[in-house]
Backbone of each chain as ProteinMPNN parsed JSONL, in Angstrom:
{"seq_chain_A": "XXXXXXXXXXXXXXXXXXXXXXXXXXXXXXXXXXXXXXXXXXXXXXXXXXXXXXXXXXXXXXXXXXXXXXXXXXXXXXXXXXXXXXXXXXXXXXXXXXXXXXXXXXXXXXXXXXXXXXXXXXXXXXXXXX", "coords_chain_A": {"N_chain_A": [[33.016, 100.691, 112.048], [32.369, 102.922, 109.283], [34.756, 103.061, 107.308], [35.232, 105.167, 104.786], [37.263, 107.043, 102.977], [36.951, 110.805, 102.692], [36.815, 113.234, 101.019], [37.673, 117.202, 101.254], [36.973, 120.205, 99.53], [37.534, 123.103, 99.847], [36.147, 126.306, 98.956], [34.429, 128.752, 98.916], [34.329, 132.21, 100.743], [32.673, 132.584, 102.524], [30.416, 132.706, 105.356], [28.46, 130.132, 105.44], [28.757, 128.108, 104.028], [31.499, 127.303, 104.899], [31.021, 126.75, 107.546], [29.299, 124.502, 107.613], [31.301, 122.519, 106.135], [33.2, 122.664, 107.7], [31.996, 121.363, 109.671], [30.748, 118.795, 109.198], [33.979, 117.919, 108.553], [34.735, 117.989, 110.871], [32.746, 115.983, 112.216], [32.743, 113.758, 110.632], [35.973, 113.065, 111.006], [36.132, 112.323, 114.036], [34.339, 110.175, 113.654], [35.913, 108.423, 112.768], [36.749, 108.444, 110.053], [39.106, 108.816, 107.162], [39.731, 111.975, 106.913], [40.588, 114.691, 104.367], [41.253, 117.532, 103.776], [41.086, 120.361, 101.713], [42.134, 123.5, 100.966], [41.177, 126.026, 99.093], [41.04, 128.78, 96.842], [39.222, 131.491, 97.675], [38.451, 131.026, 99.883], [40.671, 130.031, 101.397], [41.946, 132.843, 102.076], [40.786, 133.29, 105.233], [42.643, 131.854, 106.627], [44.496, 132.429, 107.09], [47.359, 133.702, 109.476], [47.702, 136.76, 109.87], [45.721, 138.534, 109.014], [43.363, 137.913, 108.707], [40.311, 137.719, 107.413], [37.009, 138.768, 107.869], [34.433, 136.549, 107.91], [31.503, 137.33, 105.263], [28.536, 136.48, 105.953], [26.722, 135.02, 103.973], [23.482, 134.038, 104.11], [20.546, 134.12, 105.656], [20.762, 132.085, 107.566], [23.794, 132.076, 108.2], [23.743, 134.888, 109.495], [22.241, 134.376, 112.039], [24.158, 132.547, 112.884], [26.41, 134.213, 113.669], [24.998, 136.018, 115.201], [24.132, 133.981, 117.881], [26.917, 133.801, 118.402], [27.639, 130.915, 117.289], [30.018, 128.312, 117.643], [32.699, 128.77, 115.58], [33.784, 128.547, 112.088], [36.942, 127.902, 112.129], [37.521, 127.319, 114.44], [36.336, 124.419, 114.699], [37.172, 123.404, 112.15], [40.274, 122.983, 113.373], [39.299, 121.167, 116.155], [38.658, 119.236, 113.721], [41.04, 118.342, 113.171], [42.134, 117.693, 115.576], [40.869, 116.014, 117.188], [40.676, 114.103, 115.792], [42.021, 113.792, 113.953], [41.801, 114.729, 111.317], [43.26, 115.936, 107.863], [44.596, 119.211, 106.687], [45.311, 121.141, 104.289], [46.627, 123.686, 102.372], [45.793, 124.975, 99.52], [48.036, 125.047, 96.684], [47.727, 126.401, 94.274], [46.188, 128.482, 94.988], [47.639, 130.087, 96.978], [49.962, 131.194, 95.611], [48.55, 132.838, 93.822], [47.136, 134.345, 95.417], [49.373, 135.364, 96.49], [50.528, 134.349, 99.081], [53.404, 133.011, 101.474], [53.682, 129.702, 102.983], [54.335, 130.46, 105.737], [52.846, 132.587, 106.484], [50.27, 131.436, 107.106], [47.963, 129.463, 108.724], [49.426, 127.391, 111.595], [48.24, 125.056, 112.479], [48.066, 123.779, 109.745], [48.291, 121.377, 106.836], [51.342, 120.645, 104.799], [51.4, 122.934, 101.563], [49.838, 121.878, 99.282], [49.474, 120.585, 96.089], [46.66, 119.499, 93.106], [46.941, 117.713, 91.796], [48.584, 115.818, 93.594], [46.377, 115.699, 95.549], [43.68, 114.575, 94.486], [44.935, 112.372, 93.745], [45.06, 111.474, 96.537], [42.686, 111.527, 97.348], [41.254, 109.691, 95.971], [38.897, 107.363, 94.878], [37.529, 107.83, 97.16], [34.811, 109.777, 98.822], [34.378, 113.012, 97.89], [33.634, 116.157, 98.75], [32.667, 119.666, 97.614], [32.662, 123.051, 98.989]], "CA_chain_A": [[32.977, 102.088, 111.622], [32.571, 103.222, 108.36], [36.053, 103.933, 106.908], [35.252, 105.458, 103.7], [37.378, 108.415, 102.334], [36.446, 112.015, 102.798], [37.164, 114.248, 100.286], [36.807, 118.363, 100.882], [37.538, 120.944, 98.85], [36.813, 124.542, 99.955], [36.272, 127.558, 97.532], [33.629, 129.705, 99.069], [34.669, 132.663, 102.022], [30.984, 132.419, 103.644], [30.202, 131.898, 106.853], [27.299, 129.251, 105.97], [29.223, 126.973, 103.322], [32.389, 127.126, 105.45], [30.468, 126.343, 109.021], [29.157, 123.609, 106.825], [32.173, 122.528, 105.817], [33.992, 121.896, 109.003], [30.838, 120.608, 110.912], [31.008, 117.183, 108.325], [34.796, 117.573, 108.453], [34.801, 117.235, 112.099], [31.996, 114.777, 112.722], [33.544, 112.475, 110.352], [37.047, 112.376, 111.458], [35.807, 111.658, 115.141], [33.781, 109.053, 113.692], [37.083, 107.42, 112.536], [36.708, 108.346, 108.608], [40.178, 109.729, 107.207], [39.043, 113.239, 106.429], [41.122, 115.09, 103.877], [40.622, 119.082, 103.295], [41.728, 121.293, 100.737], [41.259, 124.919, 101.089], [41.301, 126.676, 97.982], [40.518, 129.415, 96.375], [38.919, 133.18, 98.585], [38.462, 130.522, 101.371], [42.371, 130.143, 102.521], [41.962, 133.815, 102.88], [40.694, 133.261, 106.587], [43.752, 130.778, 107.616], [45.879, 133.913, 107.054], [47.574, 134.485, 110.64], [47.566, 138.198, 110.726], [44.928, 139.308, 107.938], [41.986, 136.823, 108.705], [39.22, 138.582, 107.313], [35.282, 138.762, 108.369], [33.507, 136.119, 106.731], [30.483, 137.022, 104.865], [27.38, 135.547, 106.188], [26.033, 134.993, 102.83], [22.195, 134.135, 103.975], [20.259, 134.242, 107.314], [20.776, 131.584, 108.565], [24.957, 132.677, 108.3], [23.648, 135.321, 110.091], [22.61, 134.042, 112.915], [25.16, 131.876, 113.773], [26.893, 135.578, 114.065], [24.393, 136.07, 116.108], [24.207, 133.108, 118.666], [27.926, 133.14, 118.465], [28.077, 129.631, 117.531], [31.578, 128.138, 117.263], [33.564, 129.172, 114.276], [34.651, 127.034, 111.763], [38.02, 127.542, 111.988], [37.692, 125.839, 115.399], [35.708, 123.108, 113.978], [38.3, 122.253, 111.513], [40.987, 122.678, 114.445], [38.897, 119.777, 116.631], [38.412, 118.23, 112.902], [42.557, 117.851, 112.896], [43.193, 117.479, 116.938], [40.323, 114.94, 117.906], [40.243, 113.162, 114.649], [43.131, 113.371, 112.527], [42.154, 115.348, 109.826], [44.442, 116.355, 107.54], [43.718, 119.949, 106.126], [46.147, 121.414, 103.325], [46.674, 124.768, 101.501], [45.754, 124.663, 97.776], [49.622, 125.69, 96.523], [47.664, 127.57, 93.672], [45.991, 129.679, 95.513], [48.645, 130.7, 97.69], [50.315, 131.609, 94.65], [47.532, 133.722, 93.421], [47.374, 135.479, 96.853], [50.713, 135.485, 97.38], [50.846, 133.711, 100.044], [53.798, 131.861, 102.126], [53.498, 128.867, 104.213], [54.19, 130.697, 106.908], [51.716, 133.194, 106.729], [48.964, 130.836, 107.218], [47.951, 128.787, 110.124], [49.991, 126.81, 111.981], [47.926, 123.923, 112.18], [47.582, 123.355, 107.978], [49.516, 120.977, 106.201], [51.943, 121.784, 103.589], [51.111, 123.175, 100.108], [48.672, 120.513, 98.217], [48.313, 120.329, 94.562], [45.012, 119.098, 92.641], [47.486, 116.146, 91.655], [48.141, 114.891, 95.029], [44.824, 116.01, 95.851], [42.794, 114.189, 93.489], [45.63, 110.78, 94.204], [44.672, 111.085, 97.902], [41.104, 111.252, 97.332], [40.64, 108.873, 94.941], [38.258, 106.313, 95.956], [36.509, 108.184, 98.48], [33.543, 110.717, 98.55], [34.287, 114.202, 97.466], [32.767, 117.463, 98.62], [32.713, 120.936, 97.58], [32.067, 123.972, 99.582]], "C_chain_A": [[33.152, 102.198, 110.108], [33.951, 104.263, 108.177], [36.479, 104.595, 105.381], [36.595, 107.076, 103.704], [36.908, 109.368, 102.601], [37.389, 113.037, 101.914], [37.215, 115.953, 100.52], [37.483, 119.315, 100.829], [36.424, 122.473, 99.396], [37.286, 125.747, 99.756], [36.033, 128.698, 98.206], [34.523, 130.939, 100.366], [33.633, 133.361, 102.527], [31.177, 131.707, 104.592], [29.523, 129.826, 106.577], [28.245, 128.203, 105.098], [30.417, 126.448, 104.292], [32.367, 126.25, 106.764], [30.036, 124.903, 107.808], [30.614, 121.789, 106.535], [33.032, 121.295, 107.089], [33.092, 121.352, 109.879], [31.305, 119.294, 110.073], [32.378, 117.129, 108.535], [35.077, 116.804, 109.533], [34.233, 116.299, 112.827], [32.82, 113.676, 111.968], [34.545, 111.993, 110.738], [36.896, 111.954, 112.701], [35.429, 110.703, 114.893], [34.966, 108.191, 112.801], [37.534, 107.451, 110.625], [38.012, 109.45, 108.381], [39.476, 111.246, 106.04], [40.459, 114.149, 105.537], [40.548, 116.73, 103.422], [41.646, 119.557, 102.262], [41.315, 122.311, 100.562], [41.987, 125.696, 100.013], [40.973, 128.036, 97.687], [40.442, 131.223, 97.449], [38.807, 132.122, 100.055], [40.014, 130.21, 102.172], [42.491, 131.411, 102.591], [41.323, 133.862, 104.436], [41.171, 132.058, 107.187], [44.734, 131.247, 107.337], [46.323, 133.95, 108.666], [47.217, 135.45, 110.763], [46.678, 138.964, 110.169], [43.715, 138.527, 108.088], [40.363, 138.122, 108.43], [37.583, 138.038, 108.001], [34.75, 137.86, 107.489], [32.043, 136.183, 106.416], [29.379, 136.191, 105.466], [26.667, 134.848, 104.682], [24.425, 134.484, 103.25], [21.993, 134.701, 105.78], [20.894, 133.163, 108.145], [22.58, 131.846, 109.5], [24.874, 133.603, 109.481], [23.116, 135.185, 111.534], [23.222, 133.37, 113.861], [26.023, 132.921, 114.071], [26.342, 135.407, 115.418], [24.727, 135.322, 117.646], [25.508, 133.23, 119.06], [28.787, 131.711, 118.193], [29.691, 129.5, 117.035], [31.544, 128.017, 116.175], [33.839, 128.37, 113.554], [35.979, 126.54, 111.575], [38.364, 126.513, 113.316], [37.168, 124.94, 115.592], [36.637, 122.539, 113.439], [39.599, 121.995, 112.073], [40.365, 121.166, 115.415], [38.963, 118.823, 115.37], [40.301, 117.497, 113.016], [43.046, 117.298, 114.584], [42.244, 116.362, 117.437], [40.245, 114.054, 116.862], [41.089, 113.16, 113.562], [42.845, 113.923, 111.282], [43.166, 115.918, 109.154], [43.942, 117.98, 106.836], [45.209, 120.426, 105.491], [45.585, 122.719, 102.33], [46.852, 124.232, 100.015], [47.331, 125.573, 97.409], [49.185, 126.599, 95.21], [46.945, 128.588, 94.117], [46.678, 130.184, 96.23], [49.608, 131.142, 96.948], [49.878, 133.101, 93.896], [47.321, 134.773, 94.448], [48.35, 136.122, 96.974], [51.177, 135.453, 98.546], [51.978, 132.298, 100.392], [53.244, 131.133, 102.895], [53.579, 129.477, 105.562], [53.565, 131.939, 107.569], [50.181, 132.376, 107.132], [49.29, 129.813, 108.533], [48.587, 127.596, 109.965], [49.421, 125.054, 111.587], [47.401, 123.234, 110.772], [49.01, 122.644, 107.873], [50.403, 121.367, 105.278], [51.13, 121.666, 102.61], [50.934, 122.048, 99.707], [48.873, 121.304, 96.857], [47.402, 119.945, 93.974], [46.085, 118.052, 92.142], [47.716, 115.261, 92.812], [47.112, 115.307, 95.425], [44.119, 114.761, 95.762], [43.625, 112.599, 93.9], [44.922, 110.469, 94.99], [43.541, 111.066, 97.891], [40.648, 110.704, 96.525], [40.031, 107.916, 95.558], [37.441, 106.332, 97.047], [35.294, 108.868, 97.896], [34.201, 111.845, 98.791], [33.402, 115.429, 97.456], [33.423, 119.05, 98.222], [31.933, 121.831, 98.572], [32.407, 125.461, 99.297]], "O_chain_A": [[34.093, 101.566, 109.627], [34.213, 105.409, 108.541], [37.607, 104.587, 104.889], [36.534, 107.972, 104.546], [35.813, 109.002, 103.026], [38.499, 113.468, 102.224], [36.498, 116.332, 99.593], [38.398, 119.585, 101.607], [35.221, 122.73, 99.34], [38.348, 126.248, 100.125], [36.87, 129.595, 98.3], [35.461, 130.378, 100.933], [33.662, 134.532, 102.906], [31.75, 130.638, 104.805], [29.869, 128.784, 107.134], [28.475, 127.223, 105.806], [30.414, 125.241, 104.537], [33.186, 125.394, 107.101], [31.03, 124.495, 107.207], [30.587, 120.577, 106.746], [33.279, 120.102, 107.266], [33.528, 120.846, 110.913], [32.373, 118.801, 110.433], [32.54, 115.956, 108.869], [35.455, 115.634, 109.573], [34.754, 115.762, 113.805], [33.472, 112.824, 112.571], [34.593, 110.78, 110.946], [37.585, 110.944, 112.837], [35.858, 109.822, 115.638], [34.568, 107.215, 112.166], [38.354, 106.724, 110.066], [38.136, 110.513, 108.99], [38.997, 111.332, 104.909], [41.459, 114.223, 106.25], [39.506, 116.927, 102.797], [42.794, 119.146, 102.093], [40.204, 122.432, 100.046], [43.189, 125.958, 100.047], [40.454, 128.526, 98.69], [41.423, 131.886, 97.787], [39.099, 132.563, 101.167], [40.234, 130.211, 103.383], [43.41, 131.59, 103.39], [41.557, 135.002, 104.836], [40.551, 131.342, 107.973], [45.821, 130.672, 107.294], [45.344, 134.342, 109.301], [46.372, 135.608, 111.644], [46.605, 140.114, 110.604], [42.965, 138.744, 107.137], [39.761, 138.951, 109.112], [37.33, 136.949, 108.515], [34.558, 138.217, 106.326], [31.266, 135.418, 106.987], [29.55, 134.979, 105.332], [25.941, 133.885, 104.929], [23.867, 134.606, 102.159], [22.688, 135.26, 106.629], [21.451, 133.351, 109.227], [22.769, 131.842, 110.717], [25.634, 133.415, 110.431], [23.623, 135.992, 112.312], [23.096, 133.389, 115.085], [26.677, 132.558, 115.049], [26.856, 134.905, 116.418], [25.425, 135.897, 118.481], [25.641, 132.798, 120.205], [29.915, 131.382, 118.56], [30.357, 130.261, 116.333], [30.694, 127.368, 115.566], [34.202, 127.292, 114.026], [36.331, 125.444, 111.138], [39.042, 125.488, 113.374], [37.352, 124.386, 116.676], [37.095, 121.463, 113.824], [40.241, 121.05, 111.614], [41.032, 120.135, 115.319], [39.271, 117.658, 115.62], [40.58, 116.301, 112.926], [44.071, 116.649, 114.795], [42.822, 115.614, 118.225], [39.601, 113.042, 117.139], [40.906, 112.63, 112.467], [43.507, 113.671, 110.274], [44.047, 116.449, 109.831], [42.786, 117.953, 106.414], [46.222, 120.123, 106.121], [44.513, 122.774, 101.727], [47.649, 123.442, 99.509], [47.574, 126.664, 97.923], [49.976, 127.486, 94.888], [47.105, 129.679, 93.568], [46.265, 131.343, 96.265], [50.449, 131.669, 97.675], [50.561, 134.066, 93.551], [47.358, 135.978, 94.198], [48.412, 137.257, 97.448], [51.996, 136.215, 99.061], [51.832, 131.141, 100.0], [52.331, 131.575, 103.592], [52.905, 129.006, 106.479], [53.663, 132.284, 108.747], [49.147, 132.984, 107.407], [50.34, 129.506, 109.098], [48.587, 126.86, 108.978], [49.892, 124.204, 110.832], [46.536, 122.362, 110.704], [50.128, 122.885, 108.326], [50.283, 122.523, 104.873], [50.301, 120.764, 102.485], [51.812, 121.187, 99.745], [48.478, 122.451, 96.643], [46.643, 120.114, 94.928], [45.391, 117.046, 92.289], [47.161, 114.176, 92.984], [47.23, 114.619, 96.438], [43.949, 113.994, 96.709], [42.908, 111.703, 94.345], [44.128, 109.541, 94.83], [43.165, 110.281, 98.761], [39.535, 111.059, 96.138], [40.418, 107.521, 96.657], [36.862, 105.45, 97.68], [34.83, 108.637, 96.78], [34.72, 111.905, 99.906], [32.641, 115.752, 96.544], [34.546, 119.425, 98.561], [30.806, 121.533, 98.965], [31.808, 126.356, 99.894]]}, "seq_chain_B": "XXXXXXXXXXXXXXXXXXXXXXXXXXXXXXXXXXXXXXXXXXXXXXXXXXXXXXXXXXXXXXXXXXXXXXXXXXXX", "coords_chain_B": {"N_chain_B": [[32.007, 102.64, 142.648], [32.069, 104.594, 139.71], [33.479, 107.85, 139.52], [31.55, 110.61, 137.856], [31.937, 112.862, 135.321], [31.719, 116.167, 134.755], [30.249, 117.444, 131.71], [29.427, 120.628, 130.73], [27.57, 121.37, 128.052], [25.763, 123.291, 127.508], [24.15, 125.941, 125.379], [26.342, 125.383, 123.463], [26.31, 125.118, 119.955], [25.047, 122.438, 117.324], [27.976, 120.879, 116.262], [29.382, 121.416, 118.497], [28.769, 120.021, 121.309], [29.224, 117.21, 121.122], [31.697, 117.38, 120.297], [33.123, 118.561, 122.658], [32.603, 116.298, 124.282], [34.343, 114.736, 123.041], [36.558, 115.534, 123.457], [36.955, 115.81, 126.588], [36.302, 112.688, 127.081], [38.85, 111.765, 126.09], [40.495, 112.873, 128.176], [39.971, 111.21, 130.435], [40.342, 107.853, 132.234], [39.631, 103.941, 131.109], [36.629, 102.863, 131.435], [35.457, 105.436, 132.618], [32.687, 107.4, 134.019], [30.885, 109.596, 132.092], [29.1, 112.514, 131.584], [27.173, 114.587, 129.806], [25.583, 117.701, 129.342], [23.279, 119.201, 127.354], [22.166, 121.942, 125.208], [20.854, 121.508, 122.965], [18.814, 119.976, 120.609], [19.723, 118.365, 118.6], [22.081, 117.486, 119.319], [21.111, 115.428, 121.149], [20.363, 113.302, 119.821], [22.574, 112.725, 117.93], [24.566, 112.391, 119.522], [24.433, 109.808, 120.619], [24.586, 108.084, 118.573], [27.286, 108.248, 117.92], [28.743, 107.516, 119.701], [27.888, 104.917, 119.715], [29.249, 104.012, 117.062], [31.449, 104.477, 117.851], [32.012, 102.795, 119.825], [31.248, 103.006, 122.405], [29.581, 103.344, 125.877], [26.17, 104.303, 125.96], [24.646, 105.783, 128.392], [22.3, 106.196, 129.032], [19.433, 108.969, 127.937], [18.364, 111.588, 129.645], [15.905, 114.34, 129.355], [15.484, 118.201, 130.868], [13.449, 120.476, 131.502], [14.308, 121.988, 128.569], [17.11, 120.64, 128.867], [19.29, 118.536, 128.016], [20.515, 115.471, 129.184], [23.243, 113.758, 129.038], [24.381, 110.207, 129.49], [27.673, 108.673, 129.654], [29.762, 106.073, 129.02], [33.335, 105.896, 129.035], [34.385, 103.083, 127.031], [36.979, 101.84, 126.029]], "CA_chain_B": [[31.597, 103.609, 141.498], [33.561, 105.769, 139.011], [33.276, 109.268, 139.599], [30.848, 111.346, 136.572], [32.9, 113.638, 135.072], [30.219, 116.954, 134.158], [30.523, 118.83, 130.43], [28.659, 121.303, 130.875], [28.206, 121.891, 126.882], [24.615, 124.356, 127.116], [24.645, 127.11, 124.422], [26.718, 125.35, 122.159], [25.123, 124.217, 119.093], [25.887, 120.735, 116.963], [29.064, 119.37, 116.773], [30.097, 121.209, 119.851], [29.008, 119.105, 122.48], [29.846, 116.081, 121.031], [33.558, 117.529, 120.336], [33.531, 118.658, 123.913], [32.831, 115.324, 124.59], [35.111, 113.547, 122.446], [37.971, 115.936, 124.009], [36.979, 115.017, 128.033], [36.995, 111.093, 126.588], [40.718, 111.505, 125.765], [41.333, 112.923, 129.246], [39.741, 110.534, 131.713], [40.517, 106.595, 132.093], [38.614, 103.522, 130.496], [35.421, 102.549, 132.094], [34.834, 106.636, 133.864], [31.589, 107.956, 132.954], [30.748, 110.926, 131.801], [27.326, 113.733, 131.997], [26.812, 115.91, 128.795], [24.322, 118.856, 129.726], [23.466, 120.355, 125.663], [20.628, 122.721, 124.721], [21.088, 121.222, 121.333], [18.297, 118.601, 120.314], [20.428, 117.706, 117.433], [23.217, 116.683, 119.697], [20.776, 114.456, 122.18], [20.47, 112.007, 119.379], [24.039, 112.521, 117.601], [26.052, 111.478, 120.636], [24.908, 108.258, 120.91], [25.205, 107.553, 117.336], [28.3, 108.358, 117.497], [28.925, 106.471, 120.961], [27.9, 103.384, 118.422], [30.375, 104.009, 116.526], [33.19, 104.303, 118.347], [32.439, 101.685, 120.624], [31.766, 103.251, 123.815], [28.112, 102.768, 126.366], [25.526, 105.572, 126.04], [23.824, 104.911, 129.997], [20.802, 107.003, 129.195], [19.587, 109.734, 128.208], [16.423, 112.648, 129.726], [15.575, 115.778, 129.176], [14.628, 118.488, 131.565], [13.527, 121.741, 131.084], [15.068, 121.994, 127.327], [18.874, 120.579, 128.783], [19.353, 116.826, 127.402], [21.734, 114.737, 130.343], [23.262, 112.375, 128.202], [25.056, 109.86, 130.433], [28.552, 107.619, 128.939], [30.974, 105.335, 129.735], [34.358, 105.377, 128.045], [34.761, 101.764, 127.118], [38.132, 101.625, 125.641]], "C_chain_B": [[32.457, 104.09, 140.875], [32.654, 107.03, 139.238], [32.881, 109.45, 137.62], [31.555, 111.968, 136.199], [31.443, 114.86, 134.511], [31.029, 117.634, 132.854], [29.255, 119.517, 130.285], [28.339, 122.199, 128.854], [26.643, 122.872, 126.206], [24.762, 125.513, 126.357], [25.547, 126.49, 123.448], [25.655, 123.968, 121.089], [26.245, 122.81, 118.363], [26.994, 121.356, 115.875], [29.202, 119.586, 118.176], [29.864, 120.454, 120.775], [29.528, 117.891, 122.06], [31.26, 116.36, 120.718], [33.941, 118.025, 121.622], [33.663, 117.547, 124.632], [33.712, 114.461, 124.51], [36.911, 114.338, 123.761], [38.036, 115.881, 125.455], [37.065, 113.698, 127.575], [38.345, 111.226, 126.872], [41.536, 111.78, 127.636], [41.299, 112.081, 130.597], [40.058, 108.615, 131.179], [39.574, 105.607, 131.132], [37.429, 103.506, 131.672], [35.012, 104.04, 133.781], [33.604, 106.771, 133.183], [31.804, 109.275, 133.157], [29.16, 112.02, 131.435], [27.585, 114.521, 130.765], [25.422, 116.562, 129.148], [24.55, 119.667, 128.13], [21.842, 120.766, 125.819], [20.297, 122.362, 123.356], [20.405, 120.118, 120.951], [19.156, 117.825, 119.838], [21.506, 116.551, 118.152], [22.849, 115.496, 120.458], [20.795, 113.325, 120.96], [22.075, 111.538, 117.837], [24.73, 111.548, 118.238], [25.987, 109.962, 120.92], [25.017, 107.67, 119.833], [26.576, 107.472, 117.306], [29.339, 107.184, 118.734], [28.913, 105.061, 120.201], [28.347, 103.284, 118.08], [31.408, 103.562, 116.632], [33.519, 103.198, 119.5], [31.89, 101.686, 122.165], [30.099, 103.16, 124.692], [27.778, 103.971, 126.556], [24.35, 104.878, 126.977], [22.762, 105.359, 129.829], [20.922, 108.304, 128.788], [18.441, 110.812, 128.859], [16.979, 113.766, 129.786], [15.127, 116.779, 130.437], [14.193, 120.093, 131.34], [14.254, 122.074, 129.678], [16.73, 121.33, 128.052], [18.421, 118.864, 128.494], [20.602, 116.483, 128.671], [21.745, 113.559, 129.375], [24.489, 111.765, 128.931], [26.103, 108.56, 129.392], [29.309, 107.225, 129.801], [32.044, 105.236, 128.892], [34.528, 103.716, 128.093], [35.955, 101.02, 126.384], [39.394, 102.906, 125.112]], "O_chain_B": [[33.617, 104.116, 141.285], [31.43, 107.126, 139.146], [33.392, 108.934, 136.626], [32.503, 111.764, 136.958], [30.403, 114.45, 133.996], [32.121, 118.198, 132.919], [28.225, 119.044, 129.803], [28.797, 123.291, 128.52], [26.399, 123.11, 125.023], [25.684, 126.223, 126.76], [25.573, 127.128, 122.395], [24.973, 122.949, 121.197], [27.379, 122.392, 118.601], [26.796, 122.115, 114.926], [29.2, 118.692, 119.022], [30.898, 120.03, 121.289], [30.437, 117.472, 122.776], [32.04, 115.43, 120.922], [35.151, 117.969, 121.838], [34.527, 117.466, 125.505], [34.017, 113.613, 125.349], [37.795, 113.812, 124.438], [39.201, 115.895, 125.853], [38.246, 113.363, 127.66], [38.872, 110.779, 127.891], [42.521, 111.256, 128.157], [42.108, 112.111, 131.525], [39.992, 108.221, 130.015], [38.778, 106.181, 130.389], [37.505, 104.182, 132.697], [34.652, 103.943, 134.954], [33.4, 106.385, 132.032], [32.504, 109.919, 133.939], [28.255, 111.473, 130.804], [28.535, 115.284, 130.946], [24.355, 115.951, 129.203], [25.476, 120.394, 127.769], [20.833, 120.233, 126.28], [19.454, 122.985, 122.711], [21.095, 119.104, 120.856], [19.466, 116.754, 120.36], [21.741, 115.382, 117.845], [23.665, 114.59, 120.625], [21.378, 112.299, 121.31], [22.346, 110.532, 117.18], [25.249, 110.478, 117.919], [26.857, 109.161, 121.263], [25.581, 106.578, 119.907], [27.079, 106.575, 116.63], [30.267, 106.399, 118.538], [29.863, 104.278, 120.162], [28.671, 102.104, 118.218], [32.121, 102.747, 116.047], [34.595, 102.814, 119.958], [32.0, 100.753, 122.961], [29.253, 102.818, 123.867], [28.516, 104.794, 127.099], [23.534, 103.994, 126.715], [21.944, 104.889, 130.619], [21.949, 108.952, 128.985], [17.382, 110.661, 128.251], [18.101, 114.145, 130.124], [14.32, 116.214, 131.176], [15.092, 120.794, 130.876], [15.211, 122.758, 130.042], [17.652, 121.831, 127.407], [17.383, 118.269, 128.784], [21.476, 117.306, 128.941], [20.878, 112.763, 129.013], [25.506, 112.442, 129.079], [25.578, 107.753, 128.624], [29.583, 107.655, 130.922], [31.874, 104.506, 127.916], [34.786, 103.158, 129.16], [35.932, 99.808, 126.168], [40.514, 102.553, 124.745]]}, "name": "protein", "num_of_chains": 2, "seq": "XXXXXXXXXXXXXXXXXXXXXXXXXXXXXXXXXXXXXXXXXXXXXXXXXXXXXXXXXXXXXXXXXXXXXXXXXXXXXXXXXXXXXXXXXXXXXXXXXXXXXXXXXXXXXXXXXXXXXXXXXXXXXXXXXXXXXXXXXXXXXXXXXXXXXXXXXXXXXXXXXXXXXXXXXXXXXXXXXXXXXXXXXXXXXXXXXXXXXXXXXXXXXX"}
């Protein structure tokens, strides 16, 4: 098995980058690769417990995964952490910037990340943005 | 024989069946098999990539009417 690194950093709070996002997060960590997330930015606004907002479709195709219903990506990156060990982690400056506690946000996130342990733990691997 | 185990994983699109899959794996013994039913081309030739992967025997797979029967064996 390829045991490279997985880097991913996510900015956006669109459906299509996000679905994106956790589809690679979760194929990889099944396929045995240690998957590392970092949710940053307008995107840890929907791993709010009680405020989870609507995300944006931003194109069509966004839109019809509305449509279809396809699964979400928050329960993508839930299978990415329960069948595969991902690790997924709140950016500690954006939860700052929000004003957001730890314990406003979902259960299953790790603690508050910095872009210094970030950037440690993903050194050496492959690095995505979304 | 070992008893099939069915995931019935039609309507969802890719990853889901193969994460429906991976999460029946975890619950049945080594050497059970297992039936994925997906409407999801993508996933008929995912799952056994991923079956490669991880180790485990992808028994076949056909098509019928658009549903893919993709047949496994946990092998460890």
């Amino acid at each position: 098995m390829d045991s490279t690194k997985l880097g991913i950093v996510c900015v956006s709070d669109a459906r299509e980058p996000l679905q994106m996002a956790a589809m690679i997060a979760s194929v990889a960590a099944v396929s045995g690769r240690p998957v590392l997330v970092l949710v940053a930015m307008n995107a840890l606004r929907h791993f709010v417990r009680e405020a989870r907002p609507r995300a944006p479709a931003q194109g069509r195709a966004g839109e019809i995964l509305e449509e279809k219903h396809v699964t979400d990506f928050q329960a993508l990156f839930a299978h990415a952490i329960e069948l595969g060990g991902a690790r997924i982690h709140p950016c500690s400056m954006a939860m700052d910037v929000l004003g957001l506690a730890r314990d406003d946000l979902d259960a299953n996130l790790g603690e508050p990340m910095g872009l210094m342990q970030f950037l440690d733990e993903a050194a050496g691997g492959q690095l995505l943005s979304f | 024989m070992a008893d099939r185990k069915l995931i019935d994983a039609r309507g969802s699109f890719c990853p889901g069946p193969l994460m429906e899959l991976i999460a029946a794996m975890k619950m049945v013994p080594v050497g059970d098999e297992l039936e994925v039913l997906s409407s999801d081309r993508g996933s008929a030739s995912e799952i056994p990539q991923w079956l490669k992967k991880a180790g485990h025997e992808h028994l076949g797979t056909s098509e019928e009417g658009g549903v893919w029967h993709i047949r496994v064996r946990r092998a460890r």
